[in-house]
C-alpha positions in Angstrom: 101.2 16.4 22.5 98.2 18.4 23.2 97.8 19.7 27.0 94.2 18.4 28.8 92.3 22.0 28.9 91.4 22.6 32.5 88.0 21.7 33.3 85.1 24.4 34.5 84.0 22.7 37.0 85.3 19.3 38.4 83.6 17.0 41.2 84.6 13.6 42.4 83.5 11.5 44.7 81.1 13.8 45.8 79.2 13.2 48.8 76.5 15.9 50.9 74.2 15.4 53.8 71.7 17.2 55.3 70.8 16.5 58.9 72.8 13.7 58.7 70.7 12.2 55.8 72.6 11.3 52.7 71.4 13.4 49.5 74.3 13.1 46.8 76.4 10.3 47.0 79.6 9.5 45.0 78.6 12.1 42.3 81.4 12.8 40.0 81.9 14.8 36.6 83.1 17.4 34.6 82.0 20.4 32.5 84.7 22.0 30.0 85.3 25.1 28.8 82.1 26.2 26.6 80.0 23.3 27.1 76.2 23.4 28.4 76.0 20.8 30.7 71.9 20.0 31.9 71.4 18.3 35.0 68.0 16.7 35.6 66.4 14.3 38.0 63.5 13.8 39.8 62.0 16.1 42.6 64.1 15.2 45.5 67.1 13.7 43.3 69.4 16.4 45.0 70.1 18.7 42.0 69.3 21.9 44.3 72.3 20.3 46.8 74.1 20.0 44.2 73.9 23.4 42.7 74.4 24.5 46.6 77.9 22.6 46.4 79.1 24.2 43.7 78.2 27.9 44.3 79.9 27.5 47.9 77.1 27.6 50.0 76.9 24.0 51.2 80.1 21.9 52.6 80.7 18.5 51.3 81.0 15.5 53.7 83.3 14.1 51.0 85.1 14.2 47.8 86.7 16.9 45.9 84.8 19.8 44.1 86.7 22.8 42.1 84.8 25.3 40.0 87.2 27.7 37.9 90.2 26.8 39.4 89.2 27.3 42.8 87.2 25.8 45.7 83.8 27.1 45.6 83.2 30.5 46.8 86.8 30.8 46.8 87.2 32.0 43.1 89.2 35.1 42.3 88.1 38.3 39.8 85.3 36.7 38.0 83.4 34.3 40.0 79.5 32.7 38.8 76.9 34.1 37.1 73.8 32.9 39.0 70.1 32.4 37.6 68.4 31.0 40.7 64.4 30.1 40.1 61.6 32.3 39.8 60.3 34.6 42.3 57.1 36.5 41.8 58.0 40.3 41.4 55.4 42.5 42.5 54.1 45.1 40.0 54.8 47.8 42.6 58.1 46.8 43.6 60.4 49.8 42.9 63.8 48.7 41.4 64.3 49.6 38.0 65.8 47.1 35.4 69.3 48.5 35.1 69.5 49.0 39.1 68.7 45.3 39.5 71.4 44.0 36.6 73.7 46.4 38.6 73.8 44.3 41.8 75.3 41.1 39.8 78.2 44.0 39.1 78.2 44.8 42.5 78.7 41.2 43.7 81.3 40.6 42.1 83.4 43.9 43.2 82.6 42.5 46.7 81.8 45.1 49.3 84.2 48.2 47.7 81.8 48.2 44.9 78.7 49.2 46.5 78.8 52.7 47.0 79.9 53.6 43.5 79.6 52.2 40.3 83.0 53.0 38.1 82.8 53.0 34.6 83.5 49.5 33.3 80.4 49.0 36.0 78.5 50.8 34.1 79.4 50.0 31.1 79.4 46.2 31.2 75.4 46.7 32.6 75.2 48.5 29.7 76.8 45.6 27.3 74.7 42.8 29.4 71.4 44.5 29.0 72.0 44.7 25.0 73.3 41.3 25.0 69.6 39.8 26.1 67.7 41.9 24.0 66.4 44.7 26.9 68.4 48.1 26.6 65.4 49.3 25.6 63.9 48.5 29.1 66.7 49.9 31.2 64.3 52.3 33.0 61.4 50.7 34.1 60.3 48.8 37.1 61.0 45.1 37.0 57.7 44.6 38.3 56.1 46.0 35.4 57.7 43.5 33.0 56.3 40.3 31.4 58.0 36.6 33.0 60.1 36.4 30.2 61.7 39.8 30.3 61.9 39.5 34.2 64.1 36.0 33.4 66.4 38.4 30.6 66.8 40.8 33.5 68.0 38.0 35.9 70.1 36.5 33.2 71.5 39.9 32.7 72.6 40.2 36.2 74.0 36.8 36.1 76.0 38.2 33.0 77.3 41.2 35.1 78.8 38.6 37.8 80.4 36.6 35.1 81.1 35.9 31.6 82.6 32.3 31.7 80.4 29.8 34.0 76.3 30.6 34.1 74.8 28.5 36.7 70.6 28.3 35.9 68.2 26.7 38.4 65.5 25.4 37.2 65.3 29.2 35.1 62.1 28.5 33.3 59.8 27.2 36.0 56.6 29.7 35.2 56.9 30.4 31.3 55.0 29.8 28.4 56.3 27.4 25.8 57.6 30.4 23.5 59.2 32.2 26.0 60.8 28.7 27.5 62.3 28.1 24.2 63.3 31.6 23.8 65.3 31.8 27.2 67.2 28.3 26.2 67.9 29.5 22.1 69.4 33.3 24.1 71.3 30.9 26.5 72.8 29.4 23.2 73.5 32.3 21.4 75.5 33.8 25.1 77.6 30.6 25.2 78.5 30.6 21.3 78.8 34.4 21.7 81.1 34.2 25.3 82.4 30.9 25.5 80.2 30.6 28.3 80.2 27.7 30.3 76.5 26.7 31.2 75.2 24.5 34.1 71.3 24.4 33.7 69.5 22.5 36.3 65.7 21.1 35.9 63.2 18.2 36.2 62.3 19.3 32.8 64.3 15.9 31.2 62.5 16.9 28.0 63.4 20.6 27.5 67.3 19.6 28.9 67.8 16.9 26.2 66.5 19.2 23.6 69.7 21.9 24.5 72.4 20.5 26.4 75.8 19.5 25.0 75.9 17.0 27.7 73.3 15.4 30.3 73.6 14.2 33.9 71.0 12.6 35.4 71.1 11.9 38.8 69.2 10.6 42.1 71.1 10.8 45.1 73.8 9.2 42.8 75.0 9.6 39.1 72.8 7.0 37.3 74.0 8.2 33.7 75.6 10.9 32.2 76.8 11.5 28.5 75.5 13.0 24.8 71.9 13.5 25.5 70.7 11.0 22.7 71.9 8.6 24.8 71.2 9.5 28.0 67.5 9.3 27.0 67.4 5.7 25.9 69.6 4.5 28.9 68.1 1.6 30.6 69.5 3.7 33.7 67.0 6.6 33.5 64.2 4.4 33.8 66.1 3.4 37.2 66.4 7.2 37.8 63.2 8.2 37.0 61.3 4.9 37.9 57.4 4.9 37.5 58.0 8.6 35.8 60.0 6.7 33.3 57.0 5.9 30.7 55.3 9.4 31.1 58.8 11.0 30.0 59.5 8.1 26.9 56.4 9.5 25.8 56.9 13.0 25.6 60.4 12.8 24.6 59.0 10.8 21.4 56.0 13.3 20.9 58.1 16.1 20.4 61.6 14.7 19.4 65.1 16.2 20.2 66.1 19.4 18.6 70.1 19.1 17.8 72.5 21.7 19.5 72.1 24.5 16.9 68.6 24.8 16.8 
C-alpha cells in the first residue's frame, strides 16, 4: 500500500478575525507537493487574511494550519518564497537587481546571514536570476527596469527564500496582457522545473482558471474548490461572486481556458 504524501500546506477548520469581525470562517484545504493551487474571490472575500495565515503573520481564532511541516513561521532551513503585490519602484531608487534578490537569501539565513553573503549565497542569486530570464540585468537599478522585469526580480528573490512553496499575491496587478501571461507561463516552467509548490492569490477568476492545477474560491467561507473546469461552472461561484457572476461567465467564455501546459 502506497503511503499518503504529506501535504504542503494543510488548513482545517480555519477560522480569523480582525477586530473581532469574522473574515475566514471554517476554510479548509490542501495543496500537495508540486501543485499550483489559485485562490480567488471577491475584493473583501479574505484571500489577503488568508495569505496572512499562512506566512505566520496573523493568529487564527480557530482550526489547524500547517505549511511544510510546520506551523507557520515556524518552518526550519527552507521556509516561503514570497511574491507580495506590486509596489511602484522609483526610477532613482538605488538598489541594484542582484542586491535586491540577495535579501530573499538573506531572510532565510535569519539574522547570521546579513553581514556576509557565503558562497552558496551567492551562488544560488546567481542560479535564481538565470532561472527567470535576468542574469543579464544583475547590475542595474531596479528602478530602471520595465514592470515585468521588476515582477522577475521579486520572483527571483522569492526563489532565493525557497525552492519548494512560492506564495504570489495578487503578482500581476499592474501588467500588460503579455507580460501577465508571461509571469504565469515562467511560474509554470519554475514549478515543472522545481517541484515547486505554488499558492497564487487574485480576483483575476479569469487568469487563475486559465493556470491553476486546482481552484479555491472563497468569501469569508470555502464556497467551492476543485479542477478549475469545474469550479467555473459551479452554481456556487455565482453565490461567491454574486452580481459579479455574469460579468465573469462572460469573459471566461470570450477567452476560454487554456489547459495546464499551455
Amino acid at each position: 500500500m502506497n503511503e499518503r504524501v504529506a501535504p504542503v500546506v494543510r488548513v482545517e477548520g480555519l477560522r480569523v478575525s480582525r477586530d473581532d469581525h469574522p473574515v475566514l470562517e471554517d476554510i479548509s484545504f490542501e495543496v500537495a507537493p508540486g501543485e499550483f493551487a489559485g485562490i480567488c474571490g471577491p475584493n473583501g472575500a479574505g484571500k489577503t487574511t488568508l495569505l496572512k495565515t499562512l506566512l505566520g503573520s496573523l493568529k487564527p481564532d480557530a482550526g489547524e494550519v500547517t505549511v511544510l511541516g510546520a506551523l507557520p513561521g515556524r518552518q526550519q532551513d527552507e521556509g516561503i518564497g514570497y511574491v507580495p503585490q506590486r509596489s511602484a519602484v522609483p526610477a532613482s531608487f538605488p538598489a541594484r537587481v542582484r542586491d535586491v534578490v540577495a535579501m530573499g537569501r538573506m531572510r532565510r539565513r535569519g539574522w547570521r546571514g546579513r553581514l556576509r553573503m557565503a558562497s552558496e549565497d551567492r551562488e544560488a542569486v546567481r542560479q535564481n536570476l538565470a532561472r527567470v530570464g535576468i542574469e543579464t540585468l544583475a547590475e542595474r537599478p531596479i528602478g530602471q527596469l520595465s514592470g515585468g522585469e521588476q515582477r522577475r526580480v521579486v520572483l527571483a528573490q522569492a526563489l532565493c527564500a525557497s525552492t519548494r512553496l512560492l506564495i504570489l499575491d495578487e503578482p500581476t496587478v499592474g501588467l500588460d496582457l503579455p507580460a501577465e501571461q508571461n509571469f504565469y507561463e515562467l511560474c509554470r516552467r519554475l514549478q515543472s522545473e522545481l517541484g515547486l509548490s505554488v499558492i497564487a492569490v487574485s480576483h483575476d477568476l479569469v487568469a487563475l482558471a486559465g493556470e491553476a492545477d486546482r481552484l479555491l474560491c472563497i468569501n469569508r467561507r470555502m464556497h467551492v474548490h476543485g479542477n478549475p473546469d469545474e469550479v467555473v461552472h459551479s452554481h456556487a461561484l455565482k453565490e461567491a461572486y454574486a452580481c459579479e457572476f455574469d460579468f465573469l461567465r462572460g469573459e471566461l467564455d470570450h477567452h476560454g481556458r487554456h489547459g495546464p501546459g499551455h
